[in-house]
C-alpha positions in Angstrom: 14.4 21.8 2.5 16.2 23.1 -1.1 18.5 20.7 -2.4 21.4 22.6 -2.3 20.9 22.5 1.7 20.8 18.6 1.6 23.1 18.1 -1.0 25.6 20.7 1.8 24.4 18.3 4.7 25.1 15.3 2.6 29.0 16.2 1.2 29.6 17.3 5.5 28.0 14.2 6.6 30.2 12.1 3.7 33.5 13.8 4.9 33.2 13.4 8.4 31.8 9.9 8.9 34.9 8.8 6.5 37.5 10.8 8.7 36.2 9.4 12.0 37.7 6.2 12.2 41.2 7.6 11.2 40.9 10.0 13.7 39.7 7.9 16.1 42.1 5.4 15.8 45.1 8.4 16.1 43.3 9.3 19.3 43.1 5.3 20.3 46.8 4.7 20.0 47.5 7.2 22.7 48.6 5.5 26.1 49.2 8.6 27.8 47.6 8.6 31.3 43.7 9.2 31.5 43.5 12.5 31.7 45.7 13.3 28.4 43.7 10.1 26.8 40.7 11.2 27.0 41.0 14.8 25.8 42.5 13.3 22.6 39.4 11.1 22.4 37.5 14.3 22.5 39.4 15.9 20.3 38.5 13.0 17.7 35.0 13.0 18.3 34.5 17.3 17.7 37.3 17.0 14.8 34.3 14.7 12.8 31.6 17.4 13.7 33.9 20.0 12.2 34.2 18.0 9.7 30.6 18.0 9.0 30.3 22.0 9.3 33.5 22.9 7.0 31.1 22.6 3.7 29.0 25.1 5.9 32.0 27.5 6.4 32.5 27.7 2.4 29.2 28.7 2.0 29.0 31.3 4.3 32.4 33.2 2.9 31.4 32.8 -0.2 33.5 29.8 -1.6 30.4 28.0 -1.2 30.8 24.0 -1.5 28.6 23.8 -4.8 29.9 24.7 -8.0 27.9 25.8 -11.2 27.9 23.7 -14.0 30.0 26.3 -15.9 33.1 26.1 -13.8 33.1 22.1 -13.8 32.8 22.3 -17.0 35.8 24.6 -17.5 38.1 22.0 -15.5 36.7 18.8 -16.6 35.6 19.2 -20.1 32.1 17.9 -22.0 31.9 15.1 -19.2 31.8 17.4 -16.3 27.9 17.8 -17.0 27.5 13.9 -16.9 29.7 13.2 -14.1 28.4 16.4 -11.4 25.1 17.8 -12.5 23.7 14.0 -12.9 25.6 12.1 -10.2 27.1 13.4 -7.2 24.1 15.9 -6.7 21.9 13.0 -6.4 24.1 11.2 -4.2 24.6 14.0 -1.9 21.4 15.2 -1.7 20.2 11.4 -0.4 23.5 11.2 1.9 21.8 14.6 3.0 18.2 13.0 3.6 19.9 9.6 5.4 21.6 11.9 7.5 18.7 13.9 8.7 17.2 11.1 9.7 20.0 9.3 11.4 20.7 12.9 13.5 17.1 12.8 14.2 16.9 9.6 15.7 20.3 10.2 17.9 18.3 13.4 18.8 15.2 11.6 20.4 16.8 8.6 21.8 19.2 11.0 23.6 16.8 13.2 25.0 14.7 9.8 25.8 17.4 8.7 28.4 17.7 12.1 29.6 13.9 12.2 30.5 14.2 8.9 32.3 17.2 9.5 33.8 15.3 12.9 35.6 12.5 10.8 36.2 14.3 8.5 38.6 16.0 11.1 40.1 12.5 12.6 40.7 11.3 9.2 42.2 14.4 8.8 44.5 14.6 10.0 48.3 16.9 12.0 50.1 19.4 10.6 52.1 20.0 9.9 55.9 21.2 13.4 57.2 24.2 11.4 58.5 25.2 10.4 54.9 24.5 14.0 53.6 26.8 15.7 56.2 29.9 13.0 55.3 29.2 14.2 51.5 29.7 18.0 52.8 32.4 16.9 54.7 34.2 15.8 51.5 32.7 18.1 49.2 34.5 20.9 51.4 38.0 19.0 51.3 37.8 19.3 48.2 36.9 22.8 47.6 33.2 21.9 46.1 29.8 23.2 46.6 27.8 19.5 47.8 25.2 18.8 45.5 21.9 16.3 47.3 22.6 13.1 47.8 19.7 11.1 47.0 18.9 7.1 47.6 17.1 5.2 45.0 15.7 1.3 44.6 16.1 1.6 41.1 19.5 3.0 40.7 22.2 0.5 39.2 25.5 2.0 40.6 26.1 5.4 42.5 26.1 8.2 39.4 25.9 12.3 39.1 22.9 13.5 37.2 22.1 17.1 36.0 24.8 19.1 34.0 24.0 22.5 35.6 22.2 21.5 39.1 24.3 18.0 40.0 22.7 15.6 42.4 24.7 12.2 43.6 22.4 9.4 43.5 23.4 6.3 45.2 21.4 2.7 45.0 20.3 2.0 48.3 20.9 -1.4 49.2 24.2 -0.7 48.4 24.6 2.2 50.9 23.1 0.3 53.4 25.6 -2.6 53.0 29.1 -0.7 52.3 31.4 -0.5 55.6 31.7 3.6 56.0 35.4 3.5 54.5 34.0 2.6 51.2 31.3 4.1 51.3 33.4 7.7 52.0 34.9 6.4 48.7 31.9 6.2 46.9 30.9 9.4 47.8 34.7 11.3 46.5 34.2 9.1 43.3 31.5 10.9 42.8 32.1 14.5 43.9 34.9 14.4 41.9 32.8 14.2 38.9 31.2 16.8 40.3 34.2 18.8 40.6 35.3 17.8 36.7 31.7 18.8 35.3 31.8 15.3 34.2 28.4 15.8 34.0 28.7 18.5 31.7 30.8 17.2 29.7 28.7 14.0 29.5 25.7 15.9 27.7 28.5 17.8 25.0 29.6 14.4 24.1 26.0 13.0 23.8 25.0 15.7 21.7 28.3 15.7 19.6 27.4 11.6 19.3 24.0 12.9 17.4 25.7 13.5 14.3 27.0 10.2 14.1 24.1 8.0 15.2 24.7 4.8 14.2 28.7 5.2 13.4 30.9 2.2 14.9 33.5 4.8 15.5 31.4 6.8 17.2 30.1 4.2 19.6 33.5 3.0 20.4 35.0 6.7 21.3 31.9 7.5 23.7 32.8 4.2 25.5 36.3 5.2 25.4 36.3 8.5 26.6 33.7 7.1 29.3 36.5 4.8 30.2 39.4 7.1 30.2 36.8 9.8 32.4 36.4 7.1 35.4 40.3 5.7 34.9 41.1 9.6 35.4 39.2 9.4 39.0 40.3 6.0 40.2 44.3 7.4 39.4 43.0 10.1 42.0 41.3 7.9 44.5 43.1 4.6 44.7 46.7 6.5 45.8 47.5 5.0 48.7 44.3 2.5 48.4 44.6 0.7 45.6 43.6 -2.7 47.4 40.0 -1.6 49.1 39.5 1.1 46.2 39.5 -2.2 43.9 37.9 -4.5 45.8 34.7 -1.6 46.4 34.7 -1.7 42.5 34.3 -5.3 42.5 31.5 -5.2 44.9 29.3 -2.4 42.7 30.0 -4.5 39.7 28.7 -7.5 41.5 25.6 -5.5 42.7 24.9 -4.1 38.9 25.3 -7.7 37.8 22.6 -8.6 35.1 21.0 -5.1 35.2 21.4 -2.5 32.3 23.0 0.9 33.7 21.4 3.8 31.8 23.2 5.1 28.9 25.4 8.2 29.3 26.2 7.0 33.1 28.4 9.9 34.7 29.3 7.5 38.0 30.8 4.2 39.0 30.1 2.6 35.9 31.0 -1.5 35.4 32.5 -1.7 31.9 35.8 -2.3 31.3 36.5 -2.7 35.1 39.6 -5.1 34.1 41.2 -2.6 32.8 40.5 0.5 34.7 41.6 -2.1 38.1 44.9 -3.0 35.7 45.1 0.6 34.9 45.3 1.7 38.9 48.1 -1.5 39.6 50.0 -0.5 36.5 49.4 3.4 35.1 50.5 3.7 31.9 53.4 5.6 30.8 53.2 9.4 29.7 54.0 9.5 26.2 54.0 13.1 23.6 53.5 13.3 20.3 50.2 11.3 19.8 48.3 14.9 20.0 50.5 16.6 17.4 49.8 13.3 14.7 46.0 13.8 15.3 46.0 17.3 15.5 47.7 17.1 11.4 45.7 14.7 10.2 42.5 17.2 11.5 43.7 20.0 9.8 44.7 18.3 6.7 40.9 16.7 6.6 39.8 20.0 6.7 41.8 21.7 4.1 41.1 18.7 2.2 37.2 19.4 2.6 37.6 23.3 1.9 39.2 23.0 -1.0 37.7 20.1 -2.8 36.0 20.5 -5.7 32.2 21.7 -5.2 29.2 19.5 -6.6 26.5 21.5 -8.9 23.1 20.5 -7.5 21.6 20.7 -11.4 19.9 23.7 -10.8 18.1 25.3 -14.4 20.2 28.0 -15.6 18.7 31.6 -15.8 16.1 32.3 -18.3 18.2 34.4 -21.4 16.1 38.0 -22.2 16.5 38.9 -26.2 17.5 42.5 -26.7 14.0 44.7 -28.4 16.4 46.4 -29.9 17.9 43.5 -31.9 14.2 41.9 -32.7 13.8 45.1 -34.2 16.4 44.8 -36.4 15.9 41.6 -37.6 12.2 41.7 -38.1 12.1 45.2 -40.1 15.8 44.7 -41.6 16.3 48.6 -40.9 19.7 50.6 -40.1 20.2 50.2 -36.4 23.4 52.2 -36.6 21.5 55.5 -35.8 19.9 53.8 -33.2 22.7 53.2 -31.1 24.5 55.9 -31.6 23.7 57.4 -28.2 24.1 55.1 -26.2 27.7 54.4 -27.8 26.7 50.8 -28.6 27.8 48.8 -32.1 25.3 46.9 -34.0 27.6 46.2 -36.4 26.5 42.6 -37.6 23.6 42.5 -36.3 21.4 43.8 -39.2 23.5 42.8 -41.8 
């Protein structure tokens, strides 16, 4: 890969993993209700990636986001050369390799919980036909095509998998132990993902999260908009049941105790269960604004990036071909007037 590629990756990666935690903590002082929280969380996360490609967008129309030598030299004067064809170039260029890497590793562990996540879906077994038909039952209250419903021993908490061909999985000791009321419960949590394409919209995030491997930011918006994704289905479960809704949560929490859910869980996850139970007693209050602050400080990041000044990579300048015409001139000190006359060119000076 050229330089001028990595030293492109580098300045995007540079911009965007600087911005994140400003936008992320616009998005974070939002206490709208769920579903307005978490598109603002979302909103965060894809304003870094654009971040990252705006270097990207000035090198395709031709503003480019490397500058030659020349032109820094124009603005800054005899240090130009010392301060952007030595320094920043090499510094980019390495951000560039770093962030390869990081991207790469994201990349693999991603699809590494994917894999396992199909292979336990693979090693489940379908339900009881009794169970299936209650999930029909729902899935057509709701207006939803009912994915399979599948039991498994080694399933943590009940959770949608596949983003295009959904499939409810649900731990089986704690199918067999739920009273039917919660269990009915269990099963609209999770059509209602299925309903959302929370599933979906799990996998854009995961792969939006790849170009920030490693970021605090980053980590803390995934679990975040994870949060605000299962707050946004208890608000449209608990109505009327806030009491048993609560107390089912409690009792998949307390069956997930000391085991490690997979990562990426679409389903009745057990973080932050405090607050999404506080969250169903006290919803917070709808509140504007909070879009519009994040939504200027994303534009003004990318302006910023687009019209920064561009970093020569060092790049050796083009080889300079001698006119025969003038060699000839010096070396047999003849009249070159005559010579040019037809092509209307002046060699005054240059045999004199």
């Amino acid at each position: 890969m050229s330089a001028p590629v990595l030293a492109t990756l580098g300045a995007g990666a540079l911009a965007g993993w600087i911005a994140l935690p400003v936008l992320a903590r616009l998005a974070g002082r939002a206490g709208d209700e769920p579903v307005a929280r978490q598109r603002l969380l979302v909103t965060a996360l894809a304003g870094g990636w654009l971040l990252i490609a705006a270097p990207w967008l000035r090198l395709v129309t031709d503003t480019g986001f490397l500058v030659s030598a020349s032109e820094a030299h124009a603005v800054l004067g005899g240090i130009a050369p010392l301060i952007i064809d030595t320094g920043p170039s090499l510094v980019l260029v390495g951000l560039g390799v770093v962030w390869l890497a990081l991207a790469a590793l994201g990349l693999s562990r991603t699809a590494s919980g994917l894999v396992s996540l199909a292979a336990l879906c693979r090693r489940a077994e379908p339900a009881p036909a009794t169970l299936i038909e209650r999930a029909q039952r729902i899935a057509a209250s709701l207006g939803v095509a009912a994915p399979p419903v599948l039991l498994s021993t080694e399933a943590v908490v009940p959770f949608v998998a596949g983003a295009f061909r959904p499939r409810i999985v649900l731990p089986r000791a704690l199918a067999q132990t739920l009273e039917p009321a919660a269990l009915e419960l269990v099963l609209r949590h999770e059509l209602l993902h299925v309903l959302r394409a929370d599933p979906a919209r799990a996998l854009a995030i995961a792969l939006l999260r790849v170009a920030f491997t490693g970021h605090p930011s980053a980590r803390w918006l995934a679990a975040e908009i994870a949060l605000a994704r299962e707050a946004a289905i208890d608000a449209q479960i608990a109505a009327g049941e806030t009491r048993t809704y609560a107390t089912l949560l409690v009792d998949v929490a307390a069956h997930a105790a000391g085991r490690a859910e997979p990562a990426e869980l679409v389903g009745m996850t057990t973080s932050a269960l405090a607050r999404r139970i506080d969250w169903m007693l006290c919803p917070p209050p709808a509140r504007g604004g909070r879009g519009l602050a994040l939504l200027c400080a994303l534009v003004l990041a990318v302006v910023g990036v687009l019209v920064a000044p561009r970093a020569a990579v060092g790049l050796p300048p083009p080889p300079v071909v001698e006119s025969p015409v003038v060699d000839e001139c010096w070396s047999e000190e003849v009249d070159c007037a005559p010579a040019f006359e037809e092509e209307t060119l002046d060699c005054a000076g240059v045999c004199e």
